[in-house]
py3Dmol code that shows the C-alpha trace and the ligand (Angstrom):
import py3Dmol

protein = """\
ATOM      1  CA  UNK A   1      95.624  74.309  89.344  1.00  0.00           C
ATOM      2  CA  UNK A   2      97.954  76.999  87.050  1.00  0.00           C
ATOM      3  CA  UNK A   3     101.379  77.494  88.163  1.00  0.00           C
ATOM      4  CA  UNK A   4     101.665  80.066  91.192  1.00  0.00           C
ATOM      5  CA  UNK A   5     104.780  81.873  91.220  1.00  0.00           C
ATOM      6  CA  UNK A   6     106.758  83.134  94.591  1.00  0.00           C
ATOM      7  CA  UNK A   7     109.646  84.797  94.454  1.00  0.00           C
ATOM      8  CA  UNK A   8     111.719  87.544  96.725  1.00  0.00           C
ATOM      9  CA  UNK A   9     114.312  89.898  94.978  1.00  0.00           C
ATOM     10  CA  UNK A  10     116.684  90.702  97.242  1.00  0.00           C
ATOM     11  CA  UNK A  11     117.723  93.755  96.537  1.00  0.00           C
ATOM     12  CA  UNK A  12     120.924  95.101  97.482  1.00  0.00           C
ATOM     13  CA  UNK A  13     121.328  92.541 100.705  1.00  0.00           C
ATOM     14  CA  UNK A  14     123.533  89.600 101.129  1.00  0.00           C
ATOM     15  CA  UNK A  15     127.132  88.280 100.780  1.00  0.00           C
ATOM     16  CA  UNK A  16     128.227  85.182  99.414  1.00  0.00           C
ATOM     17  CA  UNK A  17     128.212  83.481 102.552  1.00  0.00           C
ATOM     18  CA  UNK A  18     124.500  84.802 103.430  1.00  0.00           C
ATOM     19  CA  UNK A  19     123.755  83.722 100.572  1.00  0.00           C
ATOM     20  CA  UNK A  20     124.669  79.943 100.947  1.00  0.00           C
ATOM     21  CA  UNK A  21     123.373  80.121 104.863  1.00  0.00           C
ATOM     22  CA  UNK A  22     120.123  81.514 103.339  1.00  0.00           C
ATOM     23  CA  UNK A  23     119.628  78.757 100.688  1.00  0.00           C
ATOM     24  CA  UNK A  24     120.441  75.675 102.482  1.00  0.00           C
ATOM     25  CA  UNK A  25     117.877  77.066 105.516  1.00  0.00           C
ATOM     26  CA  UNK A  26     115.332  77.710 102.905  1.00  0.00           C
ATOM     27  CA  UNK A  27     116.095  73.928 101.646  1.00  0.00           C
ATOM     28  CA  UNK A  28     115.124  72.367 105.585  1.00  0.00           C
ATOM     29  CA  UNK A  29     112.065  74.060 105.054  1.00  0.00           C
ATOM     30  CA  UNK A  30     110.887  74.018 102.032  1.00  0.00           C
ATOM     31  CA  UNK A  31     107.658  72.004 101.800  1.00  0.00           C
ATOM     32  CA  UNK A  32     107.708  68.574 100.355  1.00  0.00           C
ATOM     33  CA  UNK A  33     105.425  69.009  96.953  1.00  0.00           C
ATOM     34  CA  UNK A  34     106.731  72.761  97.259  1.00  0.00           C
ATOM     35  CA  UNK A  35     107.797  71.637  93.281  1.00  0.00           C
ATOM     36  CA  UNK A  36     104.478  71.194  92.023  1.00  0.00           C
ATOM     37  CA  UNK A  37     101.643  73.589  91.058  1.00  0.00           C
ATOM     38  CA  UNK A  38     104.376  76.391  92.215  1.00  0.00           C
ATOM     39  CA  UNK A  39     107.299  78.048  90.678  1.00  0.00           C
ATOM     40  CA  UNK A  40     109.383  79.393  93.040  1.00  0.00           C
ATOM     41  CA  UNK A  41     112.510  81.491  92.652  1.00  0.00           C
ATOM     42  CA  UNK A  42     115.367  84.235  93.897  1.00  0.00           C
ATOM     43  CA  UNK A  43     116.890  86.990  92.779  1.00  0.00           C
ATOM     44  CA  UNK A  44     120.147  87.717  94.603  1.00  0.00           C
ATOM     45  CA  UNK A  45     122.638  90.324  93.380  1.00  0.00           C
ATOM     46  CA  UNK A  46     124.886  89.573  90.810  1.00  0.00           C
ATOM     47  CA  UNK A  47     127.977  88.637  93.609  1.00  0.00           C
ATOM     48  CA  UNK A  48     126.009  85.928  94.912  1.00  0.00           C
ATOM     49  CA  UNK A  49     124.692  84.225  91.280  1.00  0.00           C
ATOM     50  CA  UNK A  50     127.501  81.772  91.612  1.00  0.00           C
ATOM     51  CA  UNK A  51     127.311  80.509  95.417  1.00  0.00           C
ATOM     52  CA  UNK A  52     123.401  80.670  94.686  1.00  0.00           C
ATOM     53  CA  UNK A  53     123.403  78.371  91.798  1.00  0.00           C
ATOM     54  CA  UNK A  54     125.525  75.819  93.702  1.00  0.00           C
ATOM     55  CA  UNK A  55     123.812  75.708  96.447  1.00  0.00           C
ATOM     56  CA  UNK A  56     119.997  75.317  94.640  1.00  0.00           C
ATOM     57  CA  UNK A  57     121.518  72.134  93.273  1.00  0.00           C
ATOM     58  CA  UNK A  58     118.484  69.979  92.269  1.00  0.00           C
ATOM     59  CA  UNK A  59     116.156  71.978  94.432  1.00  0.00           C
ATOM     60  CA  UNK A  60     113.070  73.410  92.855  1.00  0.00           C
ATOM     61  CA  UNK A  61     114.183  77.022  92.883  1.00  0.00           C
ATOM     62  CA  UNK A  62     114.780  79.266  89.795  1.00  0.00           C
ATOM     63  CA  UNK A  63     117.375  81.460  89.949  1.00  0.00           C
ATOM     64  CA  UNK A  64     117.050  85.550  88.519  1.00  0.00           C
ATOM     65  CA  UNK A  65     119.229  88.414  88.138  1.00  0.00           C
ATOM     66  CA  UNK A  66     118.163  91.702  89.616  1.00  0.00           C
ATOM     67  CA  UNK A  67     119.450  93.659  86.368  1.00  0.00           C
ATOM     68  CA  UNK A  68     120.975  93.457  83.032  1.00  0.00           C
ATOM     69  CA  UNK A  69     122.487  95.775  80.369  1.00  0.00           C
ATOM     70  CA  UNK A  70     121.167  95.145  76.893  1.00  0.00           C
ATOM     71  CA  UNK A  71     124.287  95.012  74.969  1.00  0.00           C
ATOM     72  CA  UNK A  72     126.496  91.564  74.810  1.00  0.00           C
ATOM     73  CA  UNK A  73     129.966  93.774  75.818  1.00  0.00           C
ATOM     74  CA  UNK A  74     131.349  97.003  75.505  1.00  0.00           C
ATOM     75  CA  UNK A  75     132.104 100.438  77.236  1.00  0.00           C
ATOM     76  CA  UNK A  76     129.898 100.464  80.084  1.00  0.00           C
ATOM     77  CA  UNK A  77     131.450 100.623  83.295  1.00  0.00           C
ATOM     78  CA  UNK A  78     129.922  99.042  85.667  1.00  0.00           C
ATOM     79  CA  UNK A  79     127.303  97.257  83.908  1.00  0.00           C
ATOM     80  CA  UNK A  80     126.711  93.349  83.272  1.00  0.00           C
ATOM     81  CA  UNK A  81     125.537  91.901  80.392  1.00  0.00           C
ATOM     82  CA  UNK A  82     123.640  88.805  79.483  1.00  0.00           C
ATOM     83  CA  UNK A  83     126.395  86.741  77.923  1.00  0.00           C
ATOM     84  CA  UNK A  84     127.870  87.406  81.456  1.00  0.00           C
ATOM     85  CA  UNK A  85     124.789  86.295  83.053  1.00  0.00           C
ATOM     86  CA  UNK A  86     124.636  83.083  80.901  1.00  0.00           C
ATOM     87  CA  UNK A  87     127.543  81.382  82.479  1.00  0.00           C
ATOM     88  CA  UNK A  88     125.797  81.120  86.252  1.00  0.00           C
ATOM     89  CA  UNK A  89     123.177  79.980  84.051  1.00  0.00           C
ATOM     90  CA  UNK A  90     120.072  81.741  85.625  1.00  0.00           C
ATOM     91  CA  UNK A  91     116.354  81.657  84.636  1.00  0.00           C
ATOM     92  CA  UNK A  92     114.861  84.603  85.069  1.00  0.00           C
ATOM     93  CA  UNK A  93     115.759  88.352  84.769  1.00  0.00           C
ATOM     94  CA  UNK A  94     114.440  91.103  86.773  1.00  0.00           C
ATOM     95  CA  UNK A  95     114.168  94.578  84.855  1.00  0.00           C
ATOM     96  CA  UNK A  96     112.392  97.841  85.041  1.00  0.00           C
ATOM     97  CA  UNK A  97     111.926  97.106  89.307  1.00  0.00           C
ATOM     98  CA  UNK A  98     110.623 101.406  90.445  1.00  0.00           C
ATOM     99  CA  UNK A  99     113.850 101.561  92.168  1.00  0.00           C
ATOM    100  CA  UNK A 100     116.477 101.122  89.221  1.00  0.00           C
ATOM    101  CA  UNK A 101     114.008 103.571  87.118  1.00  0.00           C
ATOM    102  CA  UNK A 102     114.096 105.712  90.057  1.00  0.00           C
ATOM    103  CA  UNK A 103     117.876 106.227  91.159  1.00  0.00           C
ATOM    104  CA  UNK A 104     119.830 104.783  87.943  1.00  0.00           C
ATOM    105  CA  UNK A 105     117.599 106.642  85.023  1.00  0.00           C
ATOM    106  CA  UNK A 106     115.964 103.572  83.809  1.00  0.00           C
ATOM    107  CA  UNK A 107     113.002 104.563  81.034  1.00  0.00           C
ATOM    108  CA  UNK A 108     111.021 102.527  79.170  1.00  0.00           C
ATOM    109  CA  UNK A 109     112.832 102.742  75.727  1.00  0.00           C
ATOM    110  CA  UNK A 110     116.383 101.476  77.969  1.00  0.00           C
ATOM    111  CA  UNK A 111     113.519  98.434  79.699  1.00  0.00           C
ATOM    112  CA  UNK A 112     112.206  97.768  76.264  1.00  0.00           C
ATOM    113  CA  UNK A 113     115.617  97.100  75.047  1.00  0.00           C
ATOM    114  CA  UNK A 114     116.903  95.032  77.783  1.00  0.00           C
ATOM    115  CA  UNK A 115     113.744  92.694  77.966  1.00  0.00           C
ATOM    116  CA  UNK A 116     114.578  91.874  74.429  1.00  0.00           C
ATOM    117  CA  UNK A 117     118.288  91.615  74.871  1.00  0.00           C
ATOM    118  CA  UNK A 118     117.245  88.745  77.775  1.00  0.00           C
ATOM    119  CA  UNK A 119     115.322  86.743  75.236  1.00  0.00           C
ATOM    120  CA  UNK A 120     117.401  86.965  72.808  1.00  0.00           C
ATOM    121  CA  UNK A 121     119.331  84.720  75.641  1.00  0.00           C
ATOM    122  CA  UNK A 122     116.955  82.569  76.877  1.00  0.00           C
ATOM    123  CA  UNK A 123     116.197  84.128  79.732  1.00  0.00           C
ATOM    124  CA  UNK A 124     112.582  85.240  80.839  1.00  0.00           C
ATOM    125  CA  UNK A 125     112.086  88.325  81.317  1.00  0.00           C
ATOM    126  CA  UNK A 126     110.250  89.608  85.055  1.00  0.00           C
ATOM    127  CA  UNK A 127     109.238  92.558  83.794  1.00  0.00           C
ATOM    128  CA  UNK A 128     108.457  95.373  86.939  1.00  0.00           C
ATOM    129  CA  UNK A 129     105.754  97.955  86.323  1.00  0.00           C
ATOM    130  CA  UNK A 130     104.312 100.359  89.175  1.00  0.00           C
ATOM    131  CA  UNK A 131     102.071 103.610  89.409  1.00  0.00           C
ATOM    132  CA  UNK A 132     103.222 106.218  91.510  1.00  0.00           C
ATOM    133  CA  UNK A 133     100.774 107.767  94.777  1.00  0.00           C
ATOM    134  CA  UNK A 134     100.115 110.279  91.783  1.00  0.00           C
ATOM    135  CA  UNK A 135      98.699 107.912  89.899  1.00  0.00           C
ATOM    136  CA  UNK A 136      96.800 106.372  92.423  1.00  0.00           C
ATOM    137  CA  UNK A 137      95.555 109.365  93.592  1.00  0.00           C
ATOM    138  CA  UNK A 138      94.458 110.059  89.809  1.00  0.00           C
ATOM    139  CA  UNK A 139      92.538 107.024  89.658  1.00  0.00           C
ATOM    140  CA  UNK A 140      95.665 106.249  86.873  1.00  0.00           C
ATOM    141  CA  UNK A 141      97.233 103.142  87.791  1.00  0.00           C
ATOM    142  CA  UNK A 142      95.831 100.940  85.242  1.00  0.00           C
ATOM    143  CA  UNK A 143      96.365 103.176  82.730  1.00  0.00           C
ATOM    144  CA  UNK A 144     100.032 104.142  84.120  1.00  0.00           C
ATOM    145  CA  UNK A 145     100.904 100.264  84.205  1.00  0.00           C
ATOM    146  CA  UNK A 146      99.285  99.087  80.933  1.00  0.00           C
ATOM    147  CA  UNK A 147     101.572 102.064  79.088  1.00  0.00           C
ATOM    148  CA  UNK A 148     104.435 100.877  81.025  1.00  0.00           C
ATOM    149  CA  UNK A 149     103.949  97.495  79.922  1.00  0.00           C
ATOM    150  CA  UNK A 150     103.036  98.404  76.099  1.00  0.00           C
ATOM    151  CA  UNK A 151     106.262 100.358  76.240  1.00  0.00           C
ATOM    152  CA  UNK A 152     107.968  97.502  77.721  1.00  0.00           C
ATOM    153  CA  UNK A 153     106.797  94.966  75.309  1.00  0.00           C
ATOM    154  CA  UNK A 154     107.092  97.048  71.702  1.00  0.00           C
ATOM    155  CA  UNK A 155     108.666  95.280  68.676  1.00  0.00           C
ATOM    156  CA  UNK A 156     107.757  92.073  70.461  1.00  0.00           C
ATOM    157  CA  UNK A 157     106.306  88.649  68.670  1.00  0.00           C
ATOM    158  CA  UNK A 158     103.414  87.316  70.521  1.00  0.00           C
ATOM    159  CA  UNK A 159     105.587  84.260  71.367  1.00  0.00           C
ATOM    160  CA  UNK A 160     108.166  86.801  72.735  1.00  0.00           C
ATOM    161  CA  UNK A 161     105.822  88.502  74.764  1.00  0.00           C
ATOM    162  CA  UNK A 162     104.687  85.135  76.145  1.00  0.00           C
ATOM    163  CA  UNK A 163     108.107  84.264  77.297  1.00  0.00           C
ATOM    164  CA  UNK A 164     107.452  86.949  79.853  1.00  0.00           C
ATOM    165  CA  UNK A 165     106.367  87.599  83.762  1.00  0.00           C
ATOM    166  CA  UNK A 166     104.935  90.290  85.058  1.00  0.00           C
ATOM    167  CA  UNK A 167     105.003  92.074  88.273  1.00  0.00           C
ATOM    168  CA  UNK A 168     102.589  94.259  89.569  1.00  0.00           C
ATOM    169  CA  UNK A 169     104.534  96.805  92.181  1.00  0.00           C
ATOM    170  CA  UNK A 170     102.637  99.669  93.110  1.00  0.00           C
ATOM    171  CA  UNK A 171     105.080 102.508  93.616  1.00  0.00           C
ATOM    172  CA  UNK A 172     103.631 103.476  97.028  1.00  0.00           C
ATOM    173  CA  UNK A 173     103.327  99.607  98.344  1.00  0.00           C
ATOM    174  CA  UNK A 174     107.332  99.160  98.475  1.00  0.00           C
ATOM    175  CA  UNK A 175     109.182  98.903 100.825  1.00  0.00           C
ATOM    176  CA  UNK A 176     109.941 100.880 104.114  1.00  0.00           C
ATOM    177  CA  UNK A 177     106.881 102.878 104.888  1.00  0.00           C
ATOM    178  CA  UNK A 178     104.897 101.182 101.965  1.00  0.00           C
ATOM    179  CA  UNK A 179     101.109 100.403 102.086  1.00  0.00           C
ATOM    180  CA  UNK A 180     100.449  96.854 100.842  1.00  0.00           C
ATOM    181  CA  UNK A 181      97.671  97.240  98.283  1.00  0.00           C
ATOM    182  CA  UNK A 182      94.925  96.158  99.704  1.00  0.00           C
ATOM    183  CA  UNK A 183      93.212  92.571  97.057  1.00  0.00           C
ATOM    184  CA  UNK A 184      90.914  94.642  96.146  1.00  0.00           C
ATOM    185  CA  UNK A 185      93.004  97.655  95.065  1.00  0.00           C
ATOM    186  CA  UNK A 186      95.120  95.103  93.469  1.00  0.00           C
ATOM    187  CA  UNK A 187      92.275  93.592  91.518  1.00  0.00           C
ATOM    188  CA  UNK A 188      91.232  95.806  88.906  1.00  0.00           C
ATOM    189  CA  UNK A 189      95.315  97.026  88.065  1.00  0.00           C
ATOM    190  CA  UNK A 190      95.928  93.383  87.745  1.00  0.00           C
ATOM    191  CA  UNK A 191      92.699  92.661  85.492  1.00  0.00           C
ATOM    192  CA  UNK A 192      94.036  95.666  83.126  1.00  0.00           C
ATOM    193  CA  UNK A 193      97.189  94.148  82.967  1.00  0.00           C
ATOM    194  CA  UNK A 194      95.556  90.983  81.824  1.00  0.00           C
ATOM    195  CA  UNK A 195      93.268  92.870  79.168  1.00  0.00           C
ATOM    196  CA  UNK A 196      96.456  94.440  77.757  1.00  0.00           C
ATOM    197  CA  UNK A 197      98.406  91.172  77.742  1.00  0.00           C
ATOM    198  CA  UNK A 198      95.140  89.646  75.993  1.00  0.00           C
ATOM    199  CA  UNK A 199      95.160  92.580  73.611  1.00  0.00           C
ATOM    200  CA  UNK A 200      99.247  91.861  72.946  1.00  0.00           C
ATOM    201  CA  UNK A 201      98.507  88.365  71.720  1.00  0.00           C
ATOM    202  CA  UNK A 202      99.782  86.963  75.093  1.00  0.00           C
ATOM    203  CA  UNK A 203      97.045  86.341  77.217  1.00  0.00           C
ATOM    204  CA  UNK A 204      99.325  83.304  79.686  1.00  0.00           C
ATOM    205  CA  UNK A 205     101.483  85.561  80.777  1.00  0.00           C
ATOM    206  CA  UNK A 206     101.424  85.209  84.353  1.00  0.00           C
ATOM    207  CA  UNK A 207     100.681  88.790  86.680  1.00  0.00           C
ATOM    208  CA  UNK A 208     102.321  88.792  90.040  1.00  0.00           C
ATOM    209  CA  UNK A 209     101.566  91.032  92.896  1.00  0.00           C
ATOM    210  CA  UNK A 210     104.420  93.231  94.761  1.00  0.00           C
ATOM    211  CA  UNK A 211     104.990  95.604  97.493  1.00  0.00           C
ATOM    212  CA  UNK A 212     104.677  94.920 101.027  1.00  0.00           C
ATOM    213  CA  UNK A 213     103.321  91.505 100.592  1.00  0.00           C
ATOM    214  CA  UNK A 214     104.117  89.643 103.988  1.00  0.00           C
ATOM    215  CA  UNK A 215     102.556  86.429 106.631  1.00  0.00           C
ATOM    216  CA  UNK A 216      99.244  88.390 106.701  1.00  0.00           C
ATOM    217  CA  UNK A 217      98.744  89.547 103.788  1.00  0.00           C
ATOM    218  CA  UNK A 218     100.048  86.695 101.342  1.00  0.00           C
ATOM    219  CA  UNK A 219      97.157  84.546 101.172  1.00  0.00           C
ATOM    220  CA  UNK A 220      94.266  86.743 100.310  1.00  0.00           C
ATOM    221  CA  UNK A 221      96.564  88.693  97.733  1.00  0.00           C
ATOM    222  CA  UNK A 222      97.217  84.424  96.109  1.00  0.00           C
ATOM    223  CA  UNK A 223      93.378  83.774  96.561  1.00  0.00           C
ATOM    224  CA  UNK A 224      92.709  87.129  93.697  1.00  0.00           C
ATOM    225  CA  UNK A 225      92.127  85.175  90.609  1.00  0.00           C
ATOM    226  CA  UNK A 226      93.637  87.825  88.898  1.00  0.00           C
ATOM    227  CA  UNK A 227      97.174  87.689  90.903  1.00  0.00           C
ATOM    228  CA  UNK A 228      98.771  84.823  89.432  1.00  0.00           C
ATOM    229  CA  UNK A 229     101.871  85.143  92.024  1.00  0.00           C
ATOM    230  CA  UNK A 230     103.575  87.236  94.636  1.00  0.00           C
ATOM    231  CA  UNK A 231     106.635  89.089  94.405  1.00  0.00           C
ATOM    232  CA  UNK A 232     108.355  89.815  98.002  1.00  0.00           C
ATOM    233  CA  UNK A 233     111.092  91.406  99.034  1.00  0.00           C
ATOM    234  CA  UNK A 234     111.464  92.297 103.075  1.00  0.00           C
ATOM    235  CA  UNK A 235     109.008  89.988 104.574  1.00  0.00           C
ATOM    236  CA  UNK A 236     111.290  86.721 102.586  1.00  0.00           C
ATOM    237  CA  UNK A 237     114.747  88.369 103.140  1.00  0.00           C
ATOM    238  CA  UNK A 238     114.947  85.527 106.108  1.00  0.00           C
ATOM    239  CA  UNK A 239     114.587  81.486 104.416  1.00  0.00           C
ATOM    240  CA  UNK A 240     112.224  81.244 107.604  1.00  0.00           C
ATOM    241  CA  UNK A 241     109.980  84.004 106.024  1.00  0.00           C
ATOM    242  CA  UNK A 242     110.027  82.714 103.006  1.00  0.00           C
ATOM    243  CA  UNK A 243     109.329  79.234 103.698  1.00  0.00           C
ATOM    244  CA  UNK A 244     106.342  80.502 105.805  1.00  0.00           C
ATOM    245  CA  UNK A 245     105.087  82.641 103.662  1.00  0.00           C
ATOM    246  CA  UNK A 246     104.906  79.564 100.886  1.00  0.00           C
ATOM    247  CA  UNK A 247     103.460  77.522 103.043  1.00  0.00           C
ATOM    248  CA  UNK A 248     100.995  79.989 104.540  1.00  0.00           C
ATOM    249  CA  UNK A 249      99.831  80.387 100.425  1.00  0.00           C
ATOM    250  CA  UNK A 250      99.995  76.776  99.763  1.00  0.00           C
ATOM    251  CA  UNK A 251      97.630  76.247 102.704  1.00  0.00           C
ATOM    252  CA  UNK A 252      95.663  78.646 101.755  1.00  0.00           C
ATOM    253  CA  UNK A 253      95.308  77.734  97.824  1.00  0.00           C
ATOM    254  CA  UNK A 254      94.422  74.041  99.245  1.00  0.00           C
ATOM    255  CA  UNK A 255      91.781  74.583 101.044  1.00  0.00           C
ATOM    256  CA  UNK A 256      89.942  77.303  98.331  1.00  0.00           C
ATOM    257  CA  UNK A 257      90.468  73.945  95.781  1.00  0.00           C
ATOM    258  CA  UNK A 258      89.038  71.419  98.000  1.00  0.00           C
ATOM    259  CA  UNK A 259      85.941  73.742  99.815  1.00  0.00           C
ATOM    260  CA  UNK A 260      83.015  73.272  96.970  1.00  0.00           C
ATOM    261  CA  UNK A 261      82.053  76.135  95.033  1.00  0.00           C
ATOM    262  CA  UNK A 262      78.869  77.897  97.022  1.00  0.00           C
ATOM    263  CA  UNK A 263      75.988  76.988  95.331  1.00  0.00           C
ATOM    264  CA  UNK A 264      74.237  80.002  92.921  1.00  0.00           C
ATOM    265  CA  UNK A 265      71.292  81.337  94.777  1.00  0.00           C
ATOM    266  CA  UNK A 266      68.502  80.556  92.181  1.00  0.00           C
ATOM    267  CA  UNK A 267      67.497  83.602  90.623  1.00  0.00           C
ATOM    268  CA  UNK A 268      63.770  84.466  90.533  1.00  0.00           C
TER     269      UNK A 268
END
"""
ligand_1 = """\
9
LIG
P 108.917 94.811 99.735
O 109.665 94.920 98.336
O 108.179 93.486 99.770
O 109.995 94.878 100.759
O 107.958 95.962 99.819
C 108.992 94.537 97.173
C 109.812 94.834 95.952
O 110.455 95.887 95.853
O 109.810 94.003 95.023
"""
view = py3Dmol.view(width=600, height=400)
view.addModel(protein, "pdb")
view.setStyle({"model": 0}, {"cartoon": {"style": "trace"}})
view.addModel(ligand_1, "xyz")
view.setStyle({"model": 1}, {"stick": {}})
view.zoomTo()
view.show()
């Protein structure tokens, strides 16, 4: 079985002490070989890194950023960098997510930048891409993603590119008031995103699904082929919903392993 990523961003929620409440509950519950075949992780805001990193201890939870800037230091108010970053020693980095391109002016040249400003520090890159109701409506959201992703990915090696996640995040799925794309919506977005990864030279690079993912919906989105992992914000905000929602996918993605492939009606 290839690696199946869950993860939950968590926005802009939590304290410190939330924080360590929310990681030692989601440690009681995780399930035992919760390690293996999966690659679980968080993204807490940048307050919390510290108490979050302490408190995953040996647990088998990567740790991400929700944002970065893509210079080392300088005269940017506000802003954290990735030599910042470095020193709570996280995994991943979360950039280009609809909202920060939304309210904080985030484009695709300023994305493109910052993904290669996080490998250049050894962090992999969860790179956010989403089509708008627009788009949708267009019959454009393959095409809107793939460009977003091109854009994303320019002046990459194919080794660089590889270094990389991808999240799926349909504009209109997200959050409050969202409509969870529906597997088979999701299907042929995610297959383009694999075609253009293919095309890039990077063909491993893992596709997750996000927006609106929750307890019902999580296992037929993990049983896509094409959706190699789920991105969730709301429905894991609680270490209870998170540890169901892994174990409602890992139940799942057992028993489609172990039930025999139907037989091929003979043709003729
Ligand atoms: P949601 O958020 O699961 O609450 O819709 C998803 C996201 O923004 O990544």
């Amino acid at each position: 079985m290839s690696t199946f990523w869950i993860g939950t961003g968590w926005k802009m929620n939590k304290t410190v002490a939330e924080t360590r409440r929310y990681i030692a509950d989601l440690k009681a519950r995780l399930p035992d070989d919760a390690g293996a075949d999966y690659a679980l992780f968080i993204i807490p805001p940048f307050t919390a890194l510290a108490a979050a990193r302490e408190a995953i201890g040996m647990a088998p939870v990567l740790l991400g950023a929700q944002n970065m800037h893509w210079a080392d230091a300088g005269a940017y108010t506000g802003e954290i960098s990735a030599v910042m970053l470095k020193e709570f020693d996280i995994d991943l980095v979360e950039l280009g997510h609809s909202e920060r391109r939304e309210h904080f002016g985030e484009t695709d040249a300023t994305i493109n930048l910052k993904v290669k400003a996080a490998l250049r520090h050894g962090f992999r890159p969860l790179l956010c891409v989403g089509d708008s109701a627009e788009e949708r409506a267009a019959g454009a959201s393959g095409a809107a993603v793939v460009r977003q992703v091109k854009l994303a990915f320019a002046g990459l090696t194919k080794s660089e590119i590889s270094r990389c996640l991808v999240a799926y995040e349909p504009i209109w799925a997200i959050g409050e008031g969202g409509v969870p794309a529906s597997p088979e919506e999701a299907r042929p977005v995610h297959v383009a995103l694999h075609v253009a990864l293919k095309e890039l030279g990077a063909p491993s690079v893992p596709v997750l699904y996000g927006g609106s993912v929750n307890l019902d919906n999580a296992a037929a989105l993990a049983g896509e082929q094409a959706i190699d992992g789920l991105f969730v914000g709301r429905a894991a905000w609680s270490a209870d919903g998170f540890a169901a929602l892994i174990s409602r996918v890992m139940a799942a993605r057992k028993a489609a392993t172990s039930t025999p492939a139907k037989a091929m009606p003979a043709i003729g």
